[in-house]
N, C-alpha and C positions, 0 to 999 in steps of 0.2 A: 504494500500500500504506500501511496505518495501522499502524502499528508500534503494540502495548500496551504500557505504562506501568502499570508496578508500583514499590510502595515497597521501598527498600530496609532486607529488617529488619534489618538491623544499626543503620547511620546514619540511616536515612530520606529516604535521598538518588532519584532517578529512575532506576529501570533500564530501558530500551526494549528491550521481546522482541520481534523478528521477528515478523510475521502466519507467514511458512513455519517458524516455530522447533518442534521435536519434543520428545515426550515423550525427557527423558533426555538433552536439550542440554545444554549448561555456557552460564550467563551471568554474567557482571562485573558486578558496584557500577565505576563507573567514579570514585567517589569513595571508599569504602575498601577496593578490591580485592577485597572478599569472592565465593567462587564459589559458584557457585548451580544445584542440578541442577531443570530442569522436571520436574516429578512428577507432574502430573495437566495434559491440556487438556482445554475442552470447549466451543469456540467461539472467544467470546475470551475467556475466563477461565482463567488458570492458577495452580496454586498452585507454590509453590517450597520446595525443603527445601534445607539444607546439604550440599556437594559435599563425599564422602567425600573428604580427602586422604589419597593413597595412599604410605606411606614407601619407601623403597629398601628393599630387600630384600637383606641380603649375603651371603645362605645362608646365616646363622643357624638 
């Protein structure tokens, strides 16, 4: 397996996606932790948007 290699936008550091990785996986910067949800595949092209972070909820 050839794992793809995207920049990372934040630092521009390497993030390696799984050849099996799916629309709507979460991926790591493994250099400035930023998460990252797949949003589009179509081969081995994928684009990445920022993973909503989701707050606690205190029933508010």
């Amino acid at each position: 397996m050839n794992d793809q290699r995207m920049n990372c936008p934040e630092c521009d550091a390497i993030i390696k996606i799984p050849d099996d990785a799916s629309v709507g996986e979460l991926v790591s910067c493994p250099d400035c932790g930023a998460d990252f949800e797949i949003a589009s595949k179509n081969g081995s092209v994928c684009e990445l948007k920022h993973a909503e972070k989701v707050g606690e909820d205190w029933g508010e």
